[in-house]
Kinemage of the C-alpha trace (Angstrom):
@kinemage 1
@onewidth
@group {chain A} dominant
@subgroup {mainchain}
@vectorlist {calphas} color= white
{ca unk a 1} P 15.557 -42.713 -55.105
{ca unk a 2} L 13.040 -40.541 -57.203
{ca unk a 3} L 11.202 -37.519 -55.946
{ca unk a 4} L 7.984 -39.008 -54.845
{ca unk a 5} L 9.858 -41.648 -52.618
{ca unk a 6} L 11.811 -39.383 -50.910
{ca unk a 7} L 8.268 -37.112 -50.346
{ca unk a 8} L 6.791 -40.615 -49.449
{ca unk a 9} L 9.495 -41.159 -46.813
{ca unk a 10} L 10.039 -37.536 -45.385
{ca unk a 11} L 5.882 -37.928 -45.239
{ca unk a 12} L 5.972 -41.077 -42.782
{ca unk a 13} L 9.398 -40.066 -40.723
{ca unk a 14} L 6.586 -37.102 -39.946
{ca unk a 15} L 3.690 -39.179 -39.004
{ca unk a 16} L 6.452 -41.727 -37.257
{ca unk a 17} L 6.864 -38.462 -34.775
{ca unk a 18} L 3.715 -37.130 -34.718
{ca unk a 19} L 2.785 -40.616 -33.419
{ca unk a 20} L 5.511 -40.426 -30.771
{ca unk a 21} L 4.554 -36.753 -29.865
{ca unk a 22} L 0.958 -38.528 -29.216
{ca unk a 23} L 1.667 -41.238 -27.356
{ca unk a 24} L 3.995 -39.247 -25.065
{ca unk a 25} L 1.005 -36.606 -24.801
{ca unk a 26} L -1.671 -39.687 -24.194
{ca unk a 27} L 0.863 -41.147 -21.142
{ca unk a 28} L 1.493 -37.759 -19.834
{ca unk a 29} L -2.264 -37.415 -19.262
{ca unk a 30} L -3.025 -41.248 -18.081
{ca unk a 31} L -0.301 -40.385 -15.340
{ca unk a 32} L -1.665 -37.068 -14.272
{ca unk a 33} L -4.933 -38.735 -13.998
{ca unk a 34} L -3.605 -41.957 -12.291
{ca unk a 35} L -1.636 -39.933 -9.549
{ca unk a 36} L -4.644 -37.651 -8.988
{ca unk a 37} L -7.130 -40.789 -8.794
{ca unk a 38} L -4.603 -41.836 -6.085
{ca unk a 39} L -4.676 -38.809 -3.879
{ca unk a 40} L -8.493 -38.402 -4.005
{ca unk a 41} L -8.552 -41.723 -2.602
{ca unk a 42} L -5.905 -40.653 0.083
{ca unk a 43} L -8.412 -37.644 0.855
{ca unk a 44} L -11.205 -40.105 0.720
{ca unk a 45} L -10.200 -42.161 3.185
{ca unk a 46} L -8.718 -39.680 6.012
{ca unk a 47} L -12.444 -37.810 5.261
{ca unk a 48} L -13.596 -41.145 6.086
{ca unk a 49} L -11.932 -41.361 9.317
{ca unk a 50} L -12.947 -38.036 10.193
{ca unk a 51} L -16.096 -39.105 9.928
{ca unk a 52} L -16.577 -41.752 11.755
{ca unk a 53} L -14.592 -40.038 14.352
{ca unk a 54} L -17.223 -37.307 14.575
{ca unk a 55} L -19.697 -40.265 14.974
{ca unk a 56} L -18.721 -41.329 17.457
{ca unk a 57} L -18.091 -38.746 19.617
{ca unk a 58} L -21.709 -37.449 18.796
{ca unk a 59} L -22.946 -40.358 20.148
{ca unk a 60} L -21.385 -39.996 22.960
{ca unk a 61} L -22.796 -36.739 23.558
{ca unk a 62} L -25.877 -37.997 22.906
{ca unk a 63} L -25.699 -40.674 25.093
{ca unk a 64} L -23.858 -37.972 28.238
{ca unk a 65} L -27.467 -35.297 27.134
{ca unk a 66} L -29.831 -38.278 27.595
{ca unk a 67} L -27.819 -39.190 31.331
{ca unk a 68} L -27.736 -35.511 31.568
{ca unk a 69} L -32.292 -35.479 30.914
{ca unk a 70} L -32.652 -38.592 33.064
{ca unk a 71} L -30.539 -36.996 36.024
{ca unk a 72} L -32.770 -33.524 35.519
{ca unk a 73} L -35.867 -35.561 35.371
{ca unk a 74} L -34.679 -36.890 38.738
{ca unk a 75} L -34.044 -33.963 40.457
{ca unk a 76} L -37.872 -32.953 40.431
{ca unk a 77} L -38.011 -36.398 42.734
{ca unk a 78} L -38.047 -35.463 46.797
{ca unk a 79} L -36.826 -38.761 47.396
{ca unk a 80} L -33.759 -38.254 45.039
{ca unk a 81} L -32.941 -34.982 46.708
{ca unk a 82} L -32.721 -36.063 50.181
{ca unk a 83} L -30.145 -39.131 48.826
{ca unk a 84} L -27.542 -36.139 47.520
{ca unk a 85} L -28.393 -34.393 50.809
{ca unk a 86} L -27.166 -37.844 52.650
{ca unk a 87} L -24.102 -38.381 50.368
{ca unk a 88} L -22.963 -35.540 49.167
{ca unk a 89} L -23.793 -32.637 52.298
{ca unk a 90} L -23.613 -34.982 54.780
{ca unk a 91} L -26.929 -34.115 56.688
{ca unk a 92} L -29.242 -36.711 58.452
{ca unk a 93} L -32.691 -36.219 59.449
{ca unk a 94} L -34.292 -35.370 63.233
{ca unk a 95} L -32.819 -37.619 65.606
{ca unk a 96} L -30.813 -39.226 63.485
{ca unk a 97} L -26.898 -40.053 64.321
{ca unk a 98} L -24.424 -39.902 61.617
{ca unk a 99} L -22.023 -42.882 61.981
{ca unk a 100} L -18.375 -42.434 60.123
{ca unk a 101} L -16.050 -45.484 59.763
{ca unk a 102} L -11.886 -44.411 59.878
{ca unk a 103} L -9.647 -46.572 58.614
């Protein structure tokens, strides 16, 4: 083996490892990058959920403040009042008797 061969060969045992050093570089990297693809999708999806929790327990609320408006809106009605007098106090008008049923 001459000189130049043996430079030749030393030359592409070199490249041969830079390669290696490369591709373990380039597969470090795709995994770093695949596991953190996977856990923004984790945080994706549980922000997701979150969400749609919050949803729905806005519209909820916005269905108990509209209840809430319509009761309000009823309480300005003389009518109405005198019905939670009835039920709720107990009270009956002038001459009226109050009748209670026990079981």
């Amino acid at each position: 083996m001459t000189y130049a061969n043996s430079k030749q060969a030393a030359g592409n045992s070199g490249a041969k490892r830079r390669l290696k050093l490369w591709a373990i570089v380039i597969a470090l990297f795709m995994g770093w990058a695949g596991y953190t693809l996977v856990n923004q999708a984790k945080q994706q999806e549980e922000t997701a959920m979150r969400l749609a929790a919050i949803r729905n327990q806005l519209a909820e609320t916005h269905k108990e403040n509209n209840g809430l408006r319509k009761q309000m809106e009823r309480l300005n009605d003389p009518e109405y009042i005198e019905q939670l007098a009835r039920k709720e106090q107990g009270m009956v008008k002038k001459g009226e008797i109050q009748i209670q049923v026990v079981e």
